[in-house]
C-alpha positions in Angstrom: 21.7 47.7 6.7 20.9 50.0 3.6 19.3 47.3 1.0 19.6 49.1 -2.6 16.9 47.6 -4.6 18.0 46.6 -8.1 15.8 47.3 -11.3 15.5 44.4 -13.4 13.1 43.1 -16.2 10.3 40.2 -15.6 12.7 37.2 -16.8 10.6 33.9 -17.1 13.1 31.4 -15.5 14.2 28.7 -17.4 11.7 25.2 -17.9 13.8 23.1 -15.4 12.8 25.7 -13.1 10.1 23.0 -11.1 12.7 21.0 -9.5 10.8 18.1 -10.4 9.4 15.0 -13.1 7.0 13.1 -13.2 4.2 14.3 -15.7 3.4 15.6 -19.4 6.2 17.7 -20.5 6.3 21.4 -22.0 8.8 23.3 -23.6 10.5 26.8 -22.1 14.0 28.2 -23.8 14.4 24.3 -25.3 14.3 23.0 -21.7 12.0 20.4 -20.4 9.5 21.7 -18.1 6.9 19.6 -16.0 3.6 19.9 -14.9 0.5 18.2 -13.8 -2.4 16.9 -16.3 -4.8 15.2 -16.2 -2.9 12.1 -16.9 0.2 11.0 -15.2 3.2 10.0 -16.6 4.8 6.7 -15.2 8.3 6.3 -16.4 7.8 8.3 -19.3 4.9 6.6 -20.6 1.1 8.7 -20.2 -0.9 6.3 -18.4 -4.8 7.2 -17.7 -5.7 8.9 -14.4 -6.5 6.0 -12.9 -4.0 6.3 -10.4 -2.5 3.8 -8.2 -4.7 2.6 -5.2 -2.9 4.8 -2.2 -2.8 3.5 1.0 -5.4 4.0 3.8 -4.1 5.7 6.8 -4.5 4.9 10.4 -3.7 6.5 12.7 -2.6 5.1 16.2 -2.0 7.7 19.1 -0.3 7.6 22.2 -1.2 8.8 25.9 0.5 11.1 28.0 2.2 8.6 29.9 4.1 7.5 26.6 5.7 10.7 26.7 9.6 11.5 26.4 10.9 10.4 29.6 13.3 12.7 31.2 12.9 15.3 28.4 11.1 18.7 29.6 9.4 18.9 26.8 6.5 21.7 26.8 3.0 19.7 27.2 1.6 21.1 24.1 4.2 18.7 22.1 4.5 15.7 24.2 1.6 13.8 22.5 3.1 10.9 20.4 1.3 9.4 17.4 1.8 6.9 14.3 0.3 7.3 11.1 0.1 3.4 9.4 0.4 2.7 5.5 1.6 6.5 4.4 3.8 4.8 1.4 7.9 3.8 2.0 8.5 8.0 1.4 7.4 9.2 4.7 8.2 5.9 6.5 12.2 6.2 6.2 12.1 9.5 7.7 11.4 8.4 11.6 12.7 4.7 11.1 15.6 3.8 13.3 17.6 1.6 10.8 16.9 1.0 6.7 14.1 -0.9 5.6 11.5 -0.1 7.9 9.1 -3.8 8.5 6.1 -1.2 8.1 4.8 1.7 6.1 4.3 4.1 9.3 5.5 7.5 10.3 5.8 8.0 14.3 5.5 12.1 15.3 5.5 14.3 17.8 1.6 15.0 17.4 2.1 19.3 17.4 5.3 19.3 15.2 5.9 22.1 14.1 3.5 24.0 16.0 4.7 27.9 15.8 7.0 27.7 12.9 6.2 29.6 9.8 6.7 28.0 6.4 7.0 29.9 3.5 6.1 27.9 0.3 7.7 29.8 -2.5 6.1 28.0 -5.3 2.8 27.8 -7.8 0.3 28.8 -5.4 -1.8 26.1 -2.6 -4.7 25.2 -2.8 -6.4 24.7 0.7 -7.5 21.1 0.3 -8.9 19.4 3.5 -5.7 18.5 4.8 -4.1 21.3 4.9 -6.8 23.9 4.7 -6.4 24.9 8.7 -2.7 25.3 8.4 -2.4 27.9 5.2 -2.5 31.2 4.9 -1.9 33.0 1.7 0.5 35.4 2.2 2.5 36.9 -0.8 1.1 37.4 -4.8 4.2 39.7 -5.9 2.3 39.4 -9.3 -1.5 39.7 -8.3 -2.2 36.6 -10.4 -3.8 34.7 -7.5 -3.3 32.4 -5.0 -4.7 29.7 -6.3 -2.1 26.5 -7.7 -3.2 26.3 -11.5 0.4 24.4 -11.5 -0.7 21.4 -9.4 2.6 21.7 -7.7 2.6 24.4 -4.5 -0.3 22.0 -3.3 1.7 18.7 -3.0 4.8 20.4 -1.9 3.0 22.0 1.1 1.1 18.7 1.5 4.8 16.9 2.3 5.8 19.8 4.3 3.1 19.4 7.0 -0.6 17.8 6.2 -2.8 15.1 8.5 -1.8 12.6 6.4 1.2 12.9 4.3 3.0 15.9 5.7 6.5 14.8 7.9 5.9 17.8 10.4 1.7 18.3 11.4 1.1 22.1 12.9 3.4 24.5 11.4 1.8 27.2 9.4 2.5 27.3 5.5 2.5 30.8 4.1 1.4 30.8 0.4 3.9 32.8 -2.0 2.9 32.8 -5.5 5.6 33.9 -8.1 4.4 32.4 -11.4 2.6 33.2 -14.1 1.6 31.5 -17.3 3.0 28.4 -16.0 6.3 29.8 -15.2 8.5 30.9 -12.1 9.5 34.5 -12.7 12.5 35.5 -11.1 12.2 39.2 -10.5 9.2 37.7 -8.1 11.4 35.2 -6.6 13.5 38.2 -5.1 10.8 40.5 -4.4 9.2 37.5 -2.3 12.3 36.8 -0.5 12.6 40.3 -0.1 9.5 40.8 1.6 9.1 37.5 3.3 12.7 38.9 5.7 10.4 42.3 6.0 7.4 40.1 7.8 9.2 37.7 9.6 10.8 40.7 11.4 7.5 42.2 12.1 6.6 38.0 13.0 9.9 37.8 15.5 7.7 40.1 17.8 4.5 38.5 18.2 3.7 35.5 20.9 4.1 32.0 20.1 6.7 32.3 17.4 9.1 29.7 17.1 11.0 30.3 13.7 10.8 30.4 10.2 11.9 28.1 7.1 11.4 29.1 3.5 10.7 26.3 1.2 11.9 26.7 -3.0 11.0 23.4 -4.4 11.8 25.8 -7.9 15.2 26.9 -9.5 16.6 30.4 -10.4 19.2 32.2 -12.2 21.9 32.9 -10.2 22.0 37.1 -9.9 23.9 39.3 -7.6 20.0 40.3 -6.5 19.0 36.2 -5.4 22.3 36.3 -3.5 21.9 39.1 -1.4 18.3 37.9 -0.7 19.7 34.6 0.5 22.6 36.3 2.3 20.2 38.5 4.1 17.6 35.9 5.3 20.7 33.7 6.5 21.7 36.4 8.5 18.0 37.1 9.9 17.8 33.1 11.0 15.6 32.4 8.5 16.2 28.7 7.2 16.2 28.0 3.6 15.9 24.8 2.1 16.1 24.0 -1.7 15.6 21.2 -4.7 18.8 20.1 -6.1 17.3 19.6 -9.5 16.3 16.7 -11.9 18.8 16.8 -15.1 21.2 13.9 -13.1 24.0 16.4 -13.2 26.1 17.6 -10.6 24.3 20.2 -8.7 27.5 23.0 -9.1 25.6 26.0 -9.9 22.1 25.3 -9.5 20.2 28.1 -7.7 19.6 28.5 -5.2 20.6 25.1 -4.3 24.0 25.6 -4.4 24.6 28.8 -2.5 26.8 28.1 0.5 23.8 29.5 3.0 20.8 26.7 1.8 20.1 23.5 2.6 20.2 21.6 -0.7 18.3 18.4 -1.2 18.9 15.3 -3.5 16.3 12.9 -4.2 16.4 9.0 -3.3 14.0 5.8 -4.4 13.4 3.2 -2.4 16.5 0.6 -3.0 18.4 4.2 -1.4 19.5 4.8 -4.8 20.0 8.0 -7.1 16.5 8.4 -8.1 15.6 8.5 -11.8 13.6 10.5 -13.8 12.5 11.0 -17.9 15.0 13.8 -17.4 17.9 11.8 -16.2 17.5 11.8 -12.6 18.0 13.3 -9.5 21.1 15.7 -9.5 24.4 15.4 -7.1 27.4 16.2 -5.9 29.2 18.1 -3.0 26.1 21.2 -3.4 23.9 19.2 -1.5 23.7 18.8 2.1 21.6 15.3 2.4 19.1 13.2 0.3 15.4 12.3 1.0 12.8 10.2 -0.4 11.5 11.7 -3.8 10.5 8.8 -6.3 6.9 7.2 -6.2 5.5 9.0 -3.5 2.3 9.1 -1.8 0.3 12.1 -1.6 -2.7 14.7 -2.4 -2.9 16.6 -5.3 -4.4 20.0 -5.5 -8.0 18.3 -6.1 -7.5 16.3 -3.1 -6.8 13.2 -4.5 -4.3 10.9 -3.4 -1.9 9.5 -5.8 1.6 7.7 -5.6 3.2 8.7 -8.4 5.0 11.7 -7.2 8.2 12.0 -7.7 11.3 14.6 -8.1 13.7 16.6 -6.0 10.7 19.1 -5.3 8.9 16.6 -3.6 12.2 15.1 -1.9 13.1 18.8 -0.6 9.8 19.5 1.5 10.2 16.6 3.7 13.2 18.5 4.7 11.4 21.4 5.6 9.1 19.8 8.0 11.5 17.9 9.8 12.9 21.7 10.2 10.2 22.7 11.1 9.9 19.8 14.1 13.5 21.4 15.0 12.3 24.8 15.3 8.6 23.6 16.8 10.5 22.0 20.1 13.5 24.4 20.3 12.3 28.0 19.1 13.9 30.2 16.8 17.7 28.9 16.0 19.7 29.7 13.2 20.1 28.3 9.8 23.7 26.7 10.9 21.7 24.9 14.0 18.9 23.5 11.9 21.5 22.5 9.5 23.4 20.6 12.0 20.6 18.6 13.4 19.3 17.7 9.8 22.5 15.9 9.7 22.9 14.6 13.0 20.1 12.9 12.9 20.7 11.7 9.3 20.9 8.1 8.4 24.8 7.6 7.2 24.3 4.5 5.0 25.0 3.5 1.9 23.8 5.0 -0.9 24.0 3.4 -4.2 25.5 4.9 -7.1 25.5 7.8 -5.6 29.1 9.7 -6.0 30.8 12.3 -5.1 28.0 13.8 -2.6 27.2 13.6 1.1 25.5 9.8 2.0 23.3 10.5 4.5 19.2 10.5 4.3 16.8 12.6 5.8 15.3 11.7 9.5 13.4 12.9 11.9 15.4 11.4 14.5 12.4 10.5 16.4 12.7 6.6 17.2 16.7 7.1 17.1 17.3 8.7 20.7 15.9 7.8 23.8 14.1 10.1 26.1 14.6 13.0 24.0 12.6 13.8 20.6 15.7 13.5 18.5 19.0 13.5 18.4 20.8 17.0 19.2 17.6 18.3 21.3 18.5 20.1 24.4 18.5 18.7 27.1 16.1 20.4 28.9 13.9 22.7 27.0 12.9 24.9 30.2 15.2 27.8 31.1 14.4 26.9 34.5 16.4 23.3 34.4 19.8 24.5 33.1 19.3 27.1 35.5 18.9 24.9 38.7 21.6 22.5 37.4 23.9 25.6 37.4 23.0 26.6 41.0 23.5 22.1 41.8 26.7 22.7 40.6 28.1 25.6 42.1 29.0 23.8 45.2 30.9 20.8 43.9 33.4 23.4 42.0 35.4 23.7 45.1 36.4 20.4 45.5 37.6 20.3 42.1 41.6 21.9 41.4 40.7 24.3 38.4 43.4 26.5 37.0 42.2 29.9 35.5 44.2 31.6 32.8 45.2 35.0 32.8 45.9 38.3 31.1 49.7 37.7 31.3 49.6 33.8 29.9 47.3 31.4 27.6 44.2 29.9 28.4 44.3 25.9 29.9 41.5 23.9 30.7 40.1 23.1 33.9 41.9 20.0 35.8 40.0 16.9 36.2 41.0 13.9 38.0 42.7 11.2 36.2 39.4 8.8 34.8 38.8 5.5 35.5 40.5 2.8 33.8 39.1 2.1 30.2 36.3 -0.7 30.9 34.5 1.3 28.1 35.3 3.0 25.1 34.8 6.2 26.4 34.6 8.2 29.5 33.2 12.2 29.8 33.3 14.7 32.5 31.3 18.6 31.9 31.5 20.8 33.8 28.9 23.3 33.5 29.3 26.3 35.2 32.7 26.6 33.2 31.3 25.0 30.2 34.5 22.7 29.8 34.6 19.3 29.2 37.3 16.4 29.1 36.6 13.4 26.8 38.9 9.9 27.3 38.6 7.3 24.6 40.0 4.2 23.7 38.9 1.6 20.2 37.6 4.7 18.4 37.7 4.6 14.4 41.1 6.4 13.8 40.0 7.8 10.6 37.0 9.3 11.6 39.1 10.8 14.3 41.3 12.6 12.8 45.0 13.7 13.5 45.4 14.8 17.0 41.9 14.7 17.4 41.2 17.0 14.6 37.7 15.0 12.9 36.3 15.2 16.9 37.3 19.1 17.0 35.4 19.7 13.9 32.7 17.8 15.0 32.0 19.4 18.0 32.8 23.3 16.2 29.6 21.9 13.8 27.3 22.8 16.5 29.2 24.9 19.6 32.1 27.2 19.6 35.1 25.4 20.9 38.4 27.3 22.2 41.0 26.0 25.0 41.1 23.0 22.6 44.1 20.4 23.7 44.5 16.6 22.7 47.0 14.1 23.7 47.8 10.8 22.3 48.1 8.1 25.2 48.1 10.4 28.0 50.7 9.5 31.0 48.0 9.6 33.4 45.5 6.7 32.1 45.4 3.6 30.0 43.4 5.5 27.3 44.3 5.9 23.8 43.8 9.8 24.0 42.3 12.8 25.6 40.9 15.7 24.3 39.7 19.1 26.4 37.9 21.9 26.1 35.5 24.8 26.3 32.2 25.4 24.0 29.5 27.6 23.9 27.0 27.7 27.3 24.6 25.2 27.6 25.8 23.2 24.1 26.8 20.1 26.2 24.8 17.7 23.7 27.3 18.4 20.9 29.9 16.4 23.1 27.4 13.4 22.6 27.1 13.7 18.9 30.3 15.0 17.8 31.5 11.7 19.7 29.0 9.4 17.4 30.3 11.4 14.8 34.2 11.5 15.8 34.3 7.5 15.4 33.4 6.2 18.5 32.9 2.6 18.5 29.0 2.2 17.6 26.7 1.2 20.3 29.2 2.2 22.6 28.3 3.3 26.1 30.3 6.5 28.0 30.5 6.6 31.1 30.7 10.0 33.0 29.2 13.3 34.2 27.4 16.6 33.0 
């Protein structure tokens, strides 16, 4: 593809361009913008920098005989561990529930391992917990690498640290693009620009395993930013954005609001719309899921620990370190993948006040799926074990009647025996080396699944092409309420499972089945 560079002027962004609040307050083109001093600001009153006692953590690890059971999960990520007392931000990303009894975070130990994370932000400073995972990486505007902003620090901090990070081992890449205080946003493109030019060149060297780009900062919307965004979507580059902090509908907020990033809303801890001196987190069908981002805990760029943090900035890097786990177990997969496993593994609760936007909060999935790290993850993460499941398989295909299609006719699916009767809710059978499946169900949630079987159909398209697709409403084989064929994408069989969860099957429901 030809890229034709556009000429622009240096345009200082606009002062809401730090996606978040929480401290002393300047003034840019009659807009608040934010930064760190050396006083904090607790609900808009400047409070000495005394700050508030943070947590100690502990950390409890796990052997390798706690390891995923069943999962093939490469050794190098198998290690489990819990960090204790990291503050209620970190802690309702792996809890399996609301409320979590404790302030811990459980994690695969190597999250993230082999994922690159570019920080598109103020600059990092490599304080001790994060010094062995940064590299500095882009200065567009050779002003330094350093975070005179106090902001690139803690966002990389919550993207992946020893302590306060949600993912542990991927590698932040330091972009700097501001200057006097300010994002500019002929930098922003140049960086984005460049950052697709490098992770080309990264795609070729051993042990890579994706790459995420982090903009806890706004931007003017320009034909330029688009294409930028346009062209890292279509490179598999993941990128995940603020919503913003004006506690306004997020319609038009760059680049949260471009159809190809991940935008993130900010919560407190009552899972409400979290509030801010500048009206509070913003909303609305832009974003694609909320995370914690009021009174957090976590380092600053001198190192220390505070929990005062707060804003959709510090919300959206969460996000990009549960990517990052995503990428770290799976390899490189594209931006539609990681986006469907962010909201998979969601939690879909009840979000107060909260209107007009998607209800579901960040999580890891890691306590929420048994014997594999989340929810989603393939099944077996070795090519080997698909591969000797397809050879298992082979044989039993001739005792099965399948019906091909064609040139002359249309497609059908492949005949399967009538099921069992419906002891359950639901009853599967995959078959593998056809990739088609047949799903019976009976008690499911008739809103959630849709005219003929059109909310499950959508489901399962989130994460797997699906053709041959036929439903019937009380089939005249069976006692089930419906069943609903198929064919998807090789080797997508967990999609079934979680368009199913999704489709309204009755919760804690157990299928029975193959494949």
């Amino acid at each position: 593809m030809l890229i034709k560079r556009v000429s622009e002027p240096e345009v200082a962004l606009p002062a809401s361009a730090i996606a978040h609040q929480h401290l002393p307050v300047a003034s840019t083109y009659g807009a608040d913008y934010t930064g760190i001093r050396p006083s904090a600001l607790v609900s808009g009153i400047i409070v000495p920098s005394a700050f508030v006692s943070a947590p100690t953590i502990d950390r409890v690890q796990r052997g390798s005989n706690d390891a995923f059971v069943g999962n093939n999960v490469p050794a190098t990520i198998r290690a489990r561990a819990t960090d204790q007392n990291v503050g209620w931000g970190l802690a309702y990303l792996s809890v399996n529930g609301t409320h979590p009894p404790n302030m811990n975070y459980d994690y695969l130990e190597d999250s993230g391992k082999g994922v690159d994370v570019y920080i598109i932000d103020s600059g990092i400073d490599k304080i001790d917990t994060i010094k062995d995972l940064v590299v500095d990486e882009l200065d567009v505007m050779n002003v330094g690498f350093r975070d005179a902003r106090n902001h690139g620090t803690i966002v990389a901090n919550f993207v992946a640290s020893s302590s306060y990070g949600s993912a542990k081992k991927p590698t932040l890449r330091n972009c700097q693009v501001m200057k006097d205080d300010v994002p500019n946003e002929k930098a922003v493109i140049d960086t984005l620009r460049e950052i697709i030019k490098r992770d080309d060149d990264r795609k070729k060297q051993p042990g890579y395993k994706g790459a995420i780009i982090n903009m806890s900062i706004q931007s003017e919307k320009s034909d330029d930013l688009e294409l930028q965004l346009d062209r890292a979507y279509a490179r598999g580059i993941t990128v995940i954005a603020a919503a913003g902090n004006r506690g306004i509908k997020a319609t038009g907020v760059y680049p949260c609001s471009h159809e190809n990033v991940i935008c993130v809303g900010a919560i407190d801890s009552t899972y409400s719309l979290a509030s801010f001196q500048t009206g509070g987190s913003n909303f609305g069908q832009a974003l694609t899921l909320f995370a914690p981002g009021h009174a957090l805990s976590g380092h600053d760029n001198t190192g220390v620990v505070r929990s005062d943090l707060e804003g959709t900035s510090f919300a959206t890097p969460y996000v990009t370190g549960i990517a990052a786990i995503f990428l770290g177990v799976e390899g490189p997969a594209s931006p539609d993948r990681i986006k469907n496993l962010l909201t998979w593994n969601a939690q879909n609760i009840t979000l107060n006040g909260i209107k007009e936007s998607p209800k579901i909060l960040a999580n890891s999935g890691y306590l929420r799926e048994s014997g594999k790290p989340y929810w989603g993850a393939p099944s077996a993460l070795s090519p080997v074990a698909p591969l000797m499941s397809l050879i298992g398989q082979i044989a039993s295909l001739t005792a099965t009647p399948t019906t091909f299609a064609t040139s002359a006719s249309p497609p059908t699916t492949t005949t399967a025996p009538p099921p069992p009767p419906p002891t359950e809710s639901c009853h599967t059978q995959y078959k593998l080396v056809l990739d088609t499946f047949d799903i019976w169900g009976s008690n499911w949630d008739a809103a959630k699944l849709g005219d003929a079987g059109s909310g499950l159909h959508d489901q399962i398209s989130g994460c797997a092409e699906v053709t041959k697709w036929k439903y019937e409403a009380q089939p005249s084989d069976s006692t089930w309420q419906f069943h609903a064929s198929g064919q998807i994408t090789i080797w997508q069989q967990t999609c079934i499972e979680h368009a199913m969860i999704s489709a309204g099957a009755p919760e804690g429901s157990q299928c029975s089945g193959t494949g």
